[in-house]
N, C-alpha and C positions, 0 to 999 in steps of 0.2 A: 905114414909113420905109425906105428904101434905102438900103447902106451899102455902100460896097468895103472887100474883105479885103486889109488889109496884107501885106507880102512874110512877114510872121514867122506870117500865119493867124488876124490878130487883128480883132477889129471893135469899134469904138465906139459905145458906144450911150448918150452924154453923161457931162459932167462929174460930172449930178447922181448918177450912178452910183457915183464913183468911191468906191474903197473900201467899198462893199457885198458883201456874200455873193449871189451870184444862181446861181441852179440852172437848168440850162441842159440840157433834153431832145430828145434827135435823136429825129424821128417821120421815118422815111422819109429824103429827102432834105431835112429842113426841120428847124429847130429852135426851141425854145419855151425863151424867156428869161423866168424871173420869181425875185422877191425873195419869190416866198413857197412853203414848201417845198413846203405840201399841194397844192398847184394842181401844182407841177412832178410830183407822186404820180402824183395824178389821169391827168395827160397820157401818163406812165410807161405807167401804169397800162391806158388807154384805147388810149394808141398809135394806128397808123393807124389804127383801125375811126374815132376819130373825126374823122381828116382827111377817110375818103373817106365819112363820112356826112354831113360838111357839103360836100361836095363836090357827091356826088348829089343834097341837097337844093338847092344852089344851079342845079344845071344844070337841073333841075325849074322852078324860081323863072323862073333869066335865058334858057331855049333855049341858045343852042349860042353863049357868049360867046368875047370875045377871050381871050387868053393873060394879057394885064394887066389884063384886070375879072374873070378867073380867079383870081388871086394876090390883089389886093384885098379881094375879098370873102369869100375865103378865109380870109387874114389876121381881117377881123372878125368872123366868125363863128365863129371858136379864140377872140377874148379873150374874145366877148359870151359863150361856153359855158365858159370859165375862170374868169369873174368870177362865174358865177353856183351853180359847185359850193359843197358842203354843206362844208364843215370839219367834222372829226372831233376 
């Protein structure tokens, strides 16, 4: 989903959000929104090693893609490996 930051540095990311607690991790220049804390741990936790391992793995995958099947794929290969962590 692509979203512009408001003048005050804010982003929406829908109503159904409002008023939720959501844990919100910078990895690099990028950051990982989620409502559940152990996942935001994890990513804490992992930090880059796991952006540019899904990264190397995708450039192995697609060759040498564009900048927007870059970010894409990118994108789901963070939730597909967030959704699939172990809760402690």
């Amino acid at each position: 989903m692509k979203r512009r930051v408001d003048s005050r540095g804010r982003i929406s990311i829908g109503v159904e959000n409002a008023g939720k607690v959501m844990y919100v991790v910078k990895v690099g220049d990028s950051y990982f929104v989620t409502p559940d804390e152990g996942k935001a741990e994890e990513v804490k936790r992992r930090g880059l090693e796991v952006v540019l391992s899904a990264y190397m793995r995708l450039l192995e995958e697609l060759g040498e893609p564009s900048p927007e099947e870059v970010e894409e794929a990118v994108e789901e290969e963070l939730w597909r490996g967030a959704s699939s962590t172990r809760r402690s």
